[in-house]
N, CA and C atoms as a LAMMPS dump frame, in Angstrom:
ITEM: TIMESTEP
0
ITEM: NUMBER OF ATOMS
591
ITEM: BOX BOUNDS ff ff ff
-5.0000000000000000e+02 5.0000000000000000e+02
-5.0000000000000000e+02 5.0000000000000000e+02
-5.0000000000000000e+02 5.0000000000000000e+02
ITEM: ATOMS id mol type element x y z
1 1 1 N -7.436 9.672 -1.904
2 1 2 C -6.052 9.27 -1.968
3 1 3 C -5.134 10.318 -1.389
4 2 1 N -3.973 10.021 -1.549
5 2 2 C -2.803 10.799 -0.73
6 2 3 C -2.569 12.064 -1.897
7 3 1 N -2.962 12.055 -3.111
8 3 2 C -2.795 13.451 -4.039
9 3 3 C -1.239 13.353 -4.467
10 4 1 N -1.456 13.204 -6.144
11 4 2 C -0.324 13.269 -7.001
12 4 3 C 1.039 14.301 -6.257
13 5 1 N 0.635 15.343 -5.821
14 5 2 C 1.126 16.686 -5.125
15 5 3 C 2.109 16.162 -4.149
16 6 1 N 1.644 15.775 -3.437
17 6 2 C 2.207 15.037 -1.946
18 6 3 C 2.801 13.808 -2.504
19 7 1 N 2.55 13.226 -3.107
20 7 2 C 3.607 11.75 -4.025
21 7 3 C 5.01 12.157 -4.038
22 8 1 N 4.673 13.19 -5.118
23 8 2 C 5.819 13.464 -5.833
24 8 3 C 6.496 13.966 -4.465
25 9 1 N 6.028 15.439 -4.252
26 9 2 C 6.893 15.491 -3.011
27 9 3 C 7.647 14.215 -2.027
28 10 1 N 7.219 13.151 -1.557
29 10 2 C 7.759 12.808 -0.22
30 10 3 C 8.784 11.18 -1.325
31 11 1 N 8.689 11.789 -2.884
32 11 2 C 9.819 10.888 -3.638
33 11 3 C 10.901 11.59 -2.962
34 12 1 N 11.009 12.85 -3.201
35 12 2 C 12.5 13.2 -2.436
36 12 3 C 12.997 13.243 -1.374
37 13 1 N 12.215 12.283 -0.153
38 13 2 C 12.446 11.718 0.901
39 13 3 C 13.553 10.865 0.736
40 14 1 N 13.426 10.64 2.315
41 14 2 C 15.004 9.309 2.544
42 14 3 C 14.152 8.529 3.056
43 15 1 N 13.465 9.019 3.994
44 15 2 C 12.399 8.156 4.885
45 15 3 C 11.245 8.424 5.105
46 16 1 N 10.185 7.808 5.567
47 16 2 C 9.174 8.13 5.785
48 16 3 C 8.553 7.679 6.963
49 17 1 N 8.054 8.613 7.984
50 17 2 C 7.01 8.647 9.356
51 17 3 C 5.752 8.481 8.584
52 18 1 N 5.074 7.041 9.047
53 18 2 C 3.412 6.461 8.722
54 18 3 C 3.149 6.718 10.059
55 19 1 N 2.204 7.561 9.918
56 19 2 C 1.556 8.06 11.227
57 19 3 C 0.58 7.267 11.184
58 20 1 N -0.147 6.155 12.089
59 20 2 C -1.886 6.004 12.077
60 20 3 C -2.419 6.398 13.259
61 21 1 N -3.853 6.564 12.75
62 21 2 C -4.55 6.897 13.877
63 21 3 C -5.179 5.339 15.218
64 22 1 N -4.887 5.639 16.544
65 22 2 C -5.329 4.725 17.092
66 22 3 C -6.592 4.743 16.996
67 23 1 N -7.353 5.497 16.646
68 23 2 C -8.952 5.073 16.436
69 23 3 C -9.866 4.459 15.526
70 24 1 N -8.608 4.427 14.541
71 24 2 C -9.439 3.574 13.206
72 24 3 C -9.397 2.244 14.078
73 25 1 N -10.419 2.071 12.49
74 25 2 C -10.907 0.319 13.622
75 25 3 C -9.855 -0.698 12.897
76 26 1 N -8.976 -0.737 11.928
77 26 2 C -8.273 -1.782 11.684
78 26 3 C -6.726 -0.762 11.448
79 27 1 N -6.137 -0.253 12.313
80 27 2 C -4.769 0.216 11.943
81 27 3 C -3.61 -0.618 10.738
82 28 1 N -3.682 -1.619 10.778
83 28 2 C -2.934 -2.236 9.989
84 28 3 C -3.481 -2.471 8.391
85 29 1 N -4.788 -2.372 8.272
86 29 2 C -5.46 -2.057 7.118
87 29 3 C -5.205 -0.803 6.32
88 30 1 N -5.166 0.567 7.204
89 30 2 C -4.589 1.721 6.731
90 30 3 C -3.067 1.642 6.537
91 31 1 N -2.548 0.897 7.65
92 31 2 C -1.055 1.11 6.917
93 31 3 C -1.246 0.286 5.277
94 32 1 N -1.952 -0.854 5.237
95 32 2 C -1.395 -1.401 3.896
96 32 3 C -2.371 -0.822 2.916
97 33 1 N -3.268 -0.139 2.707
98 33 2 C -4.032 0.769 1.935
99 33 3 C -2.88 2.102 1.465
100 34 1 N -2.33 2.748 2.805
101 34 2 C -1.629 3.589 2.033
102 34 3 C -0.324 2.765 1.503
103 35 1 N 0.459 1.828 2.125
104 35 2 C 1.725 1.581 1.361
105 35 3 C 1.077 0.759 -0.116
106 36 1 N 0.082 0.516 -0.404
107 36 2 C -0.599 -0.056 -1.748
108 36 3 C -0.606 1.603 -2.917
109 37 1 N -0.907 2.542 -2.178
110 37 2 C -1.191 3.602 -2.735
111 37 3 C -0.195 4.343 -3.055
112 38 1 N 1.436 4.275 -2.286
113 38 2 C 2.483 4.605 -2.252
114 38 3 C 3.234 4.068 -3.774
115 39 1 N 3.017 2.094 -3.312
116 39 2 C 3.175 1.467 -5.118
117 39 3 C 2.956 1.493 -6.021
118 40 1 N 1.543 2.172 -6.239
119 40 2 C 0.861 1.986 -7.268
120 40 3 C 1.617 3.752 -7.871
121 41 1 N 2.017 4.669 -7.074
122 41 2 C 2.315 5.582 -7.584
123 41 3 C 3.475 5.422 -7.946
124 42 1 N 4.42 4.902 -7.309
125 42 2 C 5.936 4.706 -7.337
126 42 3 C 6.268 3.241 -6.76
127 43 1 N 7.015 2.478 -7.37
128 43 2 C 7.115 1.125 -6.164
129 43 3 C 8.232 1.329 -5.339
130 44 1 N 9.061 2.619 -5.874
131 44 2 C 10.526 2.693 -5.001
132 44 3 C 9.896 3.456 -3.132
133 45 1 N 8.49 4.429 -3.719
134 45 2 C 7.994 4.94 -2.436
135 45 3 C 7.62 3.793 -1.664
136 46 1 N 7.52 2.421 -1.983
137 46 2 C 6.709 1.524 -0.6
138 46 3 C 7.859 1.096 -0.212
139 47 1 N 9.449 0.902 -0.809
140 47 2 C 10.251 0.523 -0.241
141 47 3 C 10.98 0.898 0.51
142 48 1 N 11.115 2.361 0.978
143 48 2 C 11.877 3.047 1.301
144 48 3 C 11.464 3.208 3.214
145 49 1 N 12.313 3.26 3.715
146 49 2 C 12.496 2.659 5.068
147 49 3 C 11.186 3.509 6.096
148 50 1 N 10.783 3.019 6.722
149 50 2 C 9.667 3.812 7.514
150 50 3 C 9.329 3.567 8.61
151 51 1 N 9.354 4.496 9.276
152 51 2 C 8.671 4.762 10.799
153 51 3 C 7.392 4.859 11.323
154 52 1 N 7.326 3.774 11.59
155 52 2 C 5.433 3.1 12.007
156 52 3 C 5.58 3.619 13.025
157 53 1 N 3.943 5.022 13.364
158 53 2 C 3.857 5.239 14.446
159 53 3 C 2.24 4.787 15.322
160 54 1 N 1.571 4.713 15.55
161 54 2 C -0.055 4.879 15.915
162 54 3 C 0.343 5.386 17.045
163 55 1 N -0.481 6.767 16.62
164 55 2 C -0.746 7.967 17.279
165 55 3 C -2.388 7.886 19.088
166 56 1 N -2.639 8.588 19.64
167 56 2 C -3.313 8.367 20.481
168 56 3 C -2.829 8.035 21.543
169 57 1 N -2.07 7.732 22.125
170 57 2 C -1.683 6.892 23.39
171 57 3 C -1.834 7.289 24.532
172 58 1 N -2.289 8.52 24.35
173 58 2 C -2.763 9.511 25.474
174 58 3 C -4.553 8.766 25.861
175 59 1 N -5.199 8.197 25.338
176 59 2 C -6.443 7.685 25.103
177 59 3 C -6.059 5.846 25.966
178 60 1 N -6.89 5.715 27.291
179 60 2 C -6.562 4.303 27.536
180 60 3 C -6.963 2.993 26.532
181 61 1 N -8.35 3.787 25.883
182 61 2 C -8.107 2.61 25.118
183 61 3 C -7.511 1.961 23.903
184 62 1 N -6.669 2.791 23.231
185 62 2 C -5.914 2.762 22.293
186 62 3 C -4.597 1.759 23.193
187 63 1 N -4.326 2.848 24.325
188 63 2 C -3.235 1.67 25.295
189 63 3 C -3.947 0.414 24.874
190 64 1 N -5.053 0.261 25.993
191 64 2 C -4.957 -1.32 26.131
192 64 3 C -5.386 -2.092 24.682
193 65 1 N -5.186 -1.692 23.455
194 65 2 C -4.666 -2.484 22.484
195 65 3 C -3.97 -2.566 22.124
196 66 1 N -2.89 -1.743 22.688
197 66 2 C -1.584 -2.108 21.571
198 66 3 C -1.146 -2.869 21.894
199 67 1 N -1.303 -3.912 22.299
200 67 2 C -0.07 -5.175 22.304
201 67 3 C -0.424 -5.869 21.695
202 68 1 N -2.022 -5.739 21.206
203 68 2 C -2.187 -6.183 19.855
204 68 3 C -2.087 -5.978 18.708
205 69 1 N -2.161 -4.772 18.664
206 69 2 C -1.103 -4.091 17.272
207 69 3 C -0.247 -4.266 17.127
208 70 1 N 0.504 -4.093 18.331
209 70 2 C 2.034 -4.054 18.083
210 70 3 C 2.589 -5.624 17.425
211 71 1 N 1.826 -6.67 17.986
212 71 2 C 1.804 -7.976 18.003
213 71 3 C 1.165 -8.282 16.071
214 72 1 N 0.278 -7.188 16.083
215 72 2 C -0.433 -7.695 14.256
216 72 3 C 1.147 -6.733 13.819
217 73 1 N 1.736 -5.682 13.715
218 73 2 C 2.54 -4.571 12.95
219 73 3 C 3.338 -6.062 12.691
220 74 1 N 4.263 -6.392 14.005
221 74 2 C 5.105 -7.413 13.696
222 74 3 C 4.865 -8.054 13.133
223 75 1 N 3.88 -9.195 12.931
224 75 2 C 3.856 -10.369 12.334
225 75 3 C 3.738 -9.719 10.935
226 76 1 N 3.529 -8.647 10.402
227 76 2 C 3.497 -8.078 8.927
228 76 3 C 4.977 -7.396 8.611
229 77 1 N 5.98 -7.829 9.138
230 77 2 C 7.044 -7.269 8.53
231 77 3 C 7.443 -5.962 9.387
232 78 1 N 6.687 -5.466 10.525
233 78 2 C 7.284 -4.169 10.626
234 78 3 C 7.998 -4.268 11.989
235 79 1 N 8.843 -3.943 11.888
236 79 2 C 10.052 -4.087 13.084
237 79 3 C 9.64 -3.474 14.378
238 80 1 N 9.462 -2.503 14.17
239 80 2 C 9.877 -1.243 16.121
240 80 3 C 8.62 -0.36 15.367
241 81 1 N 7.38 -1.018 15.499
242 81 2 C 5.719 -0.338 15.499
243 81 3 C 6.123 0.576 16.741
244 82 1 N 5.601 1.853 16.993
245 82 2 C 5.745 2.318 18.304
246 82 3 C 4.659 3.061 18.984
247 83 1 N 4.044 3.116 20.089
248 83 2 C 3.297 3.823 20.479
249 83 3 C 3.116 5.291 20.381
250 84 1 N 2.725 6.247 20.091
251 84 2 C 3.226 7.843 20.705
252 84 3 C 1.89 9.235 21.042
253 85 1 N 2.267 9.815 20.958
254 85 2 C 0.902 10.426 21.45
255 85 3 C 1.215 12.077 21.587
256 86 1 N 0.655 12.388 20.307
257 86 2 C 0.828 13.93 19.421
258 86 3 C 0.396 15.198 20.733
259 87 1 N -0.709 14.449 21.323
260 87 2 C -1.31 15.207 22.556
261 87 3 C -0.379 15.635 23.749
262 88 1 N 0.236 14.117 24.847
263 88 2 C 0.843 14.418 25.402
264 88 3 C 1.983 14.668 25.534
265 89 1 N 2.572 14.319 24.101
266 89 2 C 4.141 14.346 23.837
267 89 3 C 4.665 12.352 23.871
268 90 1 N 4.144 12.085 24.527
269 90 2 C 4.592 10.897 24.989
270 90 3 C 5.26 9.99 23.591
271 91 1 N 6.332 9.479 23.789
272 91 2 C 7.389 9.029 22.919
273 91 3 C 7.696 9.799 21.479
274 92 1 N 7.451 11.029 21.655
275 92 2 C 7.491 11.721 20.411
276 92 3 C 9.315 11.821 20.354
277 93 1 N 9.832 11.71 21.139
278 93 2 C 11.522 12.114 21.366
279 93 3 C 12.039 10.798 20.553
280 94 1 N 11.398 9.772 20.717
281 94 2 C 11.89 8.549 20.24
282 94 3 C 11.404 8.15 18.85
283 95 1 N 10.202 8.972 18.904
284 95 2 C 10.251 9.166 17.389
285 95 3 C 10.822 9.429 16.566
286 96 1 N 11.525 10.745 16.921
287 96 2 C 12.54 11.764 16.232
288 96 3 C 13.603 11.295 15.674
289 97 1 N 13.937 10.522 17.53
290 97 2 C 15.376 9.79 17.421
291 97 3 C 15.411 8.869 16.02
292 98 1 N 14.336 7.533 16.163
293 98 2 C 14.266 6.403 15.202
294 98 3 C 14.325 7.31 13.975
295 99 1 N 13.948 8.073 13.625
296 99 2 C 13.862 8.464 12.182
297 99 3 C 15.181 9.25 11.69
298 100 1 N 15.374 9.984 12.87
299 100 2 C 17.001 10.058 12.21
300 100 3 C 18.204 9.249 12.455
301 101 1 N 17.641 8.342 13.356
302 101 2 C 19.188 7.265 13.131
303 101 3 C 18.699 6.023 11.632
304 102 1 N 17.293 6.168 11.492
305 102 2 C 17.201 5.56 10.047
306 102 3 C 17.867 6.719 9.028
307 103 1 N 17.23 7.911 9.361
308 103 2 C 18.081 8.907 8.126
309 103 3 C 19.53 8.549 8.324
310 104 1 N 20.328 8.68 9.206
311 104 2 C 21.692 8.42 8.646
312 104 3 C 22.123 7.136 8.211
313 105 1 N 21.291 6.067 8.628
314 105 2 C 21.644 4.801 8.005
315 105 3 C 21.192 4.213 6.474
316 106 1 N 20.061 5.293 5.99
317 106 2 C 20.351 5.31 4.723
318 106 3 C 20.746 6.3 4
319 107 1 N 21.396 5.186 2.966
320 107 2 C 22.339 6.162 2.136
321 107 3 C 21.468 7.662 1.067
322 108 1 N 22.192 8.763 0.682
323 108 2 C 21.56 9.951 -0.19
324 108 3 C 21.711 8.917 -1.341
325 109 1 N 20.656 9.459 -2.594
326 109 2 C 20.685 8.583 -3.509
327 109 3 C 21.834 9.584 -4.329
328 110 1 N 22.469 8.789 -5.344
329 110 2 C 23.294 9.262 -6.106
330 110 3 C 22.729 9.959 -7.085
331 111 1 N 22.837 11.327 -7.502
332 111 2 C 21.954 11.994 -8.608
333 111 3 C 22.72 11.078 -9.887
334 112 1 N 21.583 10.552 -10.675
335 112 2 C 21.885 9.95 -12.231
336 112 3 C 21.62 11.248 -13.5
337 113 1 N 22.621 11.219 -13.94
338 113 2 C 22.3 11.857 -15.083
339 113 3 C 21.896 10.781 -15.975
340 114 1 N 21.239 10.792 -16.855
341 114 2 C 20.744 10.207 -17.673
342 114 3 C 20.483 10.577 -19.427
343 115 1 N 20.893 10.426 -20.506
344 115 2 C 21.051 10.588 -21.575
345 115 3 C 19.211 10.157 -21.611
346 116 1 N 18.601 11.457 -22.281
347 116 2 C 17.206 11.241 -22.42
348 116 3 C 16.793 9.685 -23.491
349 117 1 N 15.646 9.455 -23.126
350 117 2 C 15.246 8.196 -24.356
351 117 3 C 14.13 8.523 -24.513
352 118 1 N 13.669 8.459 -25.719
353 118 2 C 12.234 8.947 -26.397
354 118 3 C 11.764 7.66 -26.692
355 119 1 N 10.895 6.72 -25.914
356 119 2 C 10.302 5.944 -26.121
357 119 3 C 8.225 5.912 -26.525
358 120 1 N 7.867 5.275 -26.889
359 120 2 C 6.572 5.402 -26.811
360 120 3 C 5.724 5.403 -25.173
361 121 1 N 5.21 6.336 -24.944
362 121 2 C 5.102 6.386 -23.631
363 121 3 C 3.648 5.189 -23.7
364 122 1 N 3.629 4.384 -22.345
365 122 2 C 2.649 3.23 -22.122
366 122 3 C 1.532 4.002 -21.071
367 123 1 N 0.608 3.672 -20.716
368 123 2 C -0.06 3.93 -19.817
369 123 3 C -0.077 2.874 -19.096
370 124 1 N 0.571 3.059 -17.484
371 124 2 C 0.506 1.898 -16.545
372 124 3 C -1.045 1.319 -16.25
373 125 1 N -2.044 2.07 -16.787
374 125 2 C -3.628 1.717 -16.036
375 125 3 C -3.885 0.776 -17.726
376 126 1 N -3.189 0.693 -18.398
377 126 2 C -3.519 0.137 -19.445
378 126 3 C -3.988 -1.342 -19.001
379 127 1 N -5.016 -2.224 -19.774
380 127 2 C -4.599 -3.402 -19.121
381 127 3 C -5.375 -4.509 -20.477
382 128 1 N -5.277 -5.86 -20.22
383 128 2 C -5.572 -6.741 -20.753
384 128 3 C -6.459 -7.912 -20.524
385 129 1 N -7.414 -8.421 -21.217
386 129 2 C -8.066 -9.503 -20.608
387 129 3 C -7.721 -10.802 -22.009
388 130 1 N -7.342 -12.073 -21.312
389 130 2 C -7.187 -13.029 -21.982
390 130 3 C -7.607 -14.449 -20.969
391 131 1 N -8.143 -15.084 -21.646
392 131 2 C -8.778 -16.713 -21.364
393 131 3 C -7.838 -17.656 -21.092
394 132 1 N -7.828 -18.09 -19.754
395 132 2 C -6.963 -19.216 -19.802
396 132 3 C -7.557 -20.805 -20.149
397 133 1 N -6.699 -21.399 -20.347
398 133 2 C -7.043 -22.886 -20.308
399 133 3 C -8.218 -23.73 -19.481
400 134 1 N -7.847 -22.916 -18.145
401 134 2 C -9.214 -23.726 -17.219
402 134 3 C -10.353 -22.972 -17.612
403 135 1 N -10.832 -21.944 -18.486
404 135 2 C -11.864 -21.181 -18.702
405 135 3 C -11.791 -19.862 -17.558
406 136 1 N -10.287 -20.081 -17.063
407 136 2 C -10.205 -18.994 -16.027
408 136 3 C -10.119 -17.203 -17.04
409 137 1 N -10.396 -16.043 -16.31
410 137 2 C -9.83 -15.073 -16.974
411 137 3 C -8.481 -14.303 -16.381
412 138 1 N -7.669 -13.996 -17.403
413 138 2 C -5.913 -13.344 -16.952
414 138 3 C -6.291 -11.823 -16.895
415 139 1 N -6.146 -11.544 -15.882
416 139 2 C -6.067 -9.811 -16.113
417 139 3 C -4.499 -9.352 -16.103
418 140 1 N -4.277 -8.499 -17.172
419 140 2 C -2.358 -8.148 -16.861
420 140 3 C -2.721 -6.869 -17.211
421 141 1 N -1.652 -5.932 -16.629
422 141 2 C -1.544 -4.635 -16.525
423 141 3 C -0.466 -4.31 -15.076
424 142 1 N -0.041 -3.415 -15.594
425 142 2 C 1.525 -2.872 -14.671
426 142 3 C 1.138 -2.3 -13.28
427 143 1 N -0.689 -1.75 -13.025
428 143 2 C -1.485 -0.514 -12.471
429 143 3 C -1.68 -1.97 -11.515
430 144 1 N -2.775 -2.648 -12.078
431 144 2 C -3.448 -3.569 -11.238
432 144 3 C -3.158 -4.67 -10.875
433 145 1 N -1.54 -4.901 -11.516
434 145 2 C -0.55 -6.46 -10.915
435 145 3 C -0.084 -5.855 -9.999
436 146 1 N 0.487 -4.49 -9.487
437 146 2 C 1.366 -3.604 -8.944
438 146 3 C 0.223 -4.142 -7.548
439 147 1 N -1.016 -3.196 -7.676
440 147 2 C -2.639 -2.824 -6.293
441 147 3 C -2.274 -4.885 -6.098
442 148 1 N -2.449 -5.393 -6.833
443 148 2 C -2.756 -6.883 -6.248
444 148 3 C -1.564 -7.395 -5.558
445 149 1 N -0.532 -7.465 -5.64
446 149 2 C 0.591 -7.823 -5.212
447 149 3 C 0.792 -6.842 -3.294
448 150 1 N 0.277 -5.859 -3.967
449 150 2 C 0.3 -4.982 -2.321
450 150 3 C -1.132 -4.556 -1.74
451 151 1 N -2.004 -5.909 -1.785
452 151 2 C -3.137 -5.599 -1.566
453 151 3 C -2.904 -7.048 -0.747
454 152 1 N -3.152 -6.642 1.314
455 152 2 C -3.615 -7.402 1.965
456 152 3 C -4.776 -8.689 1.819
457 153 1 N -4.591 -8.908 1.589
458 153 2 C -6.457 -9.831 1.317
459 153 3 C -6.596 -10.579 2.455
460 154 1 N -6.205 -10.722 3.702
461 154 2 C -6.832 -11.248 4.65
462 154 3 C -7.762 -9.785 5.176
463 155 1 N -7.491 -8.749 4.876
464 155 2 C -8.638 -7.657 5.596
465 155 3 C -9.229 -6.904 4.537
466 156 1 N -10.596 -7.046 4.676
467 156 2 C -11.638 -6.501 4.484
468 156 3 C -11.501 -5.055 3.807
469 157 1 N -11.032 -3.967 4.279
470 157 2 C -11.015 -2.871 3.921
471 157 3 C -9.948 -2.734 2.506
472 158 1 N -8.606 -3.777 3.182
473 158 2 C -8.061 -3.97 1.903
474 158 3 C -8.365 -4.233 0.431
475 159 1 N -9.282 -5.684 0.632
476 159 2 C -10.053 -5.954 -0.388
477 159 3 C -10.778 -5.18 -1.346
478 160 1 N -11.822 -4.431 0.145
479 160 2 C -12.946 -3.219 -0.859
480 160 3 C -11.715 -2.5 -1.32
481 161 1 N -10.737 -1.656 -1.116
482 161 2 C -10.036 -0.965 -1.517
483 161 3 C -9.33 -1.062 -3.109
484 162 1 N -9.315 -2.892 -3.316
485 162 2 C -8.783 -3.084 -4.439
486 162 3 C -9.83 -3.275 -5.285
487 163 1 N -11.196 -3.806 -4.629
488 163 2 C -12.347 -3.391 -5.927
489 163 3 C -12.693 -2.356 -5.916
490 164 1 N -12.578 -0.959 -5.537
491 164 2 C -12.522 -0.085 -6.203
492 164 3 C -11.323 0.427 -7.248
493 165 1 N -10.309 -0.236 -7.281
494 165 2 C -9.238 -0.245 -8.202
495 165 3 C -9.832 -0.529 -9.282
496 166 1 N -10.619 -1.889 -9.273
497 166 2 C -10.566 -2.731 -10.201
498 166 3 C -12.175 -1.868 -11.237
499 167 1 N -12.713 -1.257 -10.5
500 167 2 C -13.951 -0.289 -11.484
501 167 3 C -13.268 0.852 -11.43
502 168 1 N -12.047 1.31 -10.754
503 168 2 C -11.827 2.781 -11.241
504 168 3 C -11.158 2.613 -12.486
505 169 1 N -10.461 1.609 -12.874
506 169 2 C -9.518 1.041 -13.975
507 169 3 C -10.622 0.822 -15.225
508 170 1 N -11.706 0.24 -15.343
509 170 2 C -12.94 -0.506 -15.375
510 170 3 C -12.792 -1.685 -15.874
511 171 1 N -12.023 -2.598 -14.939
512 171 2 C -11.906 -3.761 -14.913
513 171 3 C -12.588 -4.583 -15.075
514 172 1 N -13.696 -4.094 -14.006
515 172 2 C -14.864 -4.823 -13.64
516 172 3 C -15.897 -5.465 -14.706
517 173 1 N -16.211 -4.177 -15.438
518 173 2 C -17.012 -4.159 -16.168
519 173 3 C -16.483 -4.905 -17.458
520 174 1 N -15.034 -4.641 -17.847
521 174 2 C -14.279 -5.197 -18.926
522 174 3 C -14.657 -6.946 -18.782
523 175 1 N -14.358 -7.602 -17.562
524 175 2 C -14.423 -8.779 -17.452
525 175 3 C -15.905 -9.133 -17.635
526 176 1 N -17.083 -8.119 -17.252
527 176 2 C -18.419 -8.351 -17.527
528 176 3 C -18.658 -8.834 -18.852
529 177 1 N -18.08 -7.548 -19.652
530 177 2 C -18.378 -7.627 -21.24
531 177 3 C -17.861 -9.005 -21.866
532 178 1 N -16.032 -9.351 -21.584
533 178 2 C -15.985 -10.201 -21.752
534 178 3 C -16.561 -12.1 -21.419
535 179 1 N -18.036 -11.764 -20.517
536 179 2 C -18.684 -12.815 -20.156
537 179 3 C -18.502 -13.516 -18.954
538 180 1 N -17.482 -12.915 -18.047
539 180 2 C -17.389 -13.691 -16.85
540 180 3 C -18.512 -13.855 -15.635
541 181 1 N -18.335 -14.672 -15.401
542 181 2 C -20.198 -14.977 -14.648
543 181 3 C -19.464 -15.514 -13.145
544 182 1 N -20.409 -15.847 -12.226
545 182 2 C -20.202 -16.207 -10.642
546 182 3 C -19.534 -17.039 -10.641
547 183 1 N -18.573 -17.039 -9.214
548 183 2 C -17.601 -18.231 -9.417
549 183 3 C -16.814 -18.459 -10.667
550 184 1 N -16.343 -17.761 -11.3
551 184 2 C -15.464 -17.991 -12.264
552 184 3 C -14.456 -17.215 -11.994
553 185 1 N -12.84 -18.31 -12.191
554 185 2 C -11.465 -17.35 -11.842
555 185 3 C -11.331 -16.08 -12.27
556 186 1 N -10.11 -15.281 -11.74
557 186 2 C -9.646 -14.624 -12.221
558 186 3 C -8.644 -14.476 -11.751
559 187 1 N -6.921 -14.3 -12.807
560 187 2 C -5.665 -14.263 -12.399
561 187 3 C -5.418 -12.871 -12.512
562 188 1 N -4.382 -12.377 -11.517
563 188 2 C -4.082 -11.054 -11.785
564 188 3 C -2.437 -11.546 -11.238
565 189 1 N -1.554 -11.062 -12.159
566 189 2 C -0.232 -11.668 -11.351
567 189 3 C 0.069 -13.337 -11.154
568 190 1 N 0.183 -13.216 -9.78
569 190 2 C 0.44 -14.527 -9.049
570 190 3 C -0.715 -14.692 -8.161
571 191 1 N -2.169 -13.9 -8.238
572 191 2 C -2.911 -13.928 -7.684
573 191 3 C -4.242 -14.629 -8.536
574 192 1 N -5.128 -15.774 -7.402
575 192 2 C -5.95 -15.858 -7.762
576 192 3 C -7.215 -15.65 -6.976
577 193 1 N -8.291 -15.163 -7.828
578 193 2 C -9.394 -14.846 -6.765
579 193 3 C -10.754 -15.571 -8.168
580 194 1 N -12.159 -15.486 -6.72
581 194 2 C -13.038 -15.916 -7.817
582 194 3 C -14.003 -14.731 -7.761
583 195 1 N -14.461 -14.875 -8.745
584 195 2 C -15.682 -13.233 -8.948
585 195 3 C -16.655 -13.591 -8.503
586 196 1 N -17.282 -12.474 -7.598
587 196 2 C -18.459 -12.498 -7.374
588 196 3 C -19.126 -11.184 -7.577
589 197 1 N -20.691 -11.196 -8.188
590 197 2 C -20.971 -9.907 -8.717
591 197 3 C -21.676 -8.949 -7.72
């Protein structure tokens, strides 16, 4: 993972540069692996405005895909994906630029003071298993509604990414104990999927 360390740090960001590498084999999988990893730590970190770069462009064949990247970034929400290339310099100026005309277009946050509250502290990885009506099983928890909601599921890497959520939590096994067998639902959220072991 990206390390509690580095979280906290880039909370006191305005913006954030997502660098990927053009050589992974699914770029758009890493972007939504880390902005899943961003939520699950903070949900204000996945919202906060960002500068999609994939790096390489110095490499032809990274070129001759990006117009398919650029073509997958878009259709996922991301505006001005951009080429650049750490090696030759190439669009690194426009990098710069985009990120600080996003820095001045968003606003500094207002420091809150806040009158402390001593509540019972929860654990977000906490979670729950309950039976629905169709014999489906409900999984709820704040950790693993958060990973499912920002978990791609048309790609592959995404997926594995969230079953390892789901045994690092020990989800997995929880739903075992509680008897869930092949092909049988499971809700998480607004999500439904079927188990397979």
């Amino acid at each position: 993972g990206l390390g509690h360390d580095f979280l906290r740090h880039i909370q006191r960001t305005r913006v954030l540069i997502h660098l990927l590498d053009g050589l992974s084999e699914d770029p758009l999988a890493d972007y939504a692996q880390i902005n899943s990893e961003l939520a699950l730590f903070d949900e204000d970190l996945a919202n906060k405005p960002q500068v999609v770069a994939l790096n390489k462009a110095d490499l032809p064949f990274v070129r001759d895909l990006w117009p398919e990247y650029e073509q997958q970034f878009k259709e996922h929400g991301i505006k001005q994906p951009m080429l650049i290339s750490a090696v030759s310099g190439d669009n690194l100026r426009k990098l710069l630029y985009r990120a600080a005309q996003l820095l001045a277009e968003t606003p500094e946050p207002t420091p809150v003071v806040e009158m402390p509250v001593y509540r019972h502290e929860t654990d977000p990885n906490e979670f729950s298993i309950s039976r629905e009506d169709d014999g489906g099983y409900r999984v709820s928890g704040v950790a693993i509604q958060r990973a499912a909601a920002m978990t791609y599921w048309e790609y592959d890497q995404s997926v594995r990414r969230f079953q390892r959520i789901l045994e690092t939590l020990g989800i997995d096994q929880a739903l075992r104990d509680a008897g869930i067998t092949q092909g049988d639902t499971v809700y998480i959220g607004d999500f439904q999927l079927e188990w397979e072991d």
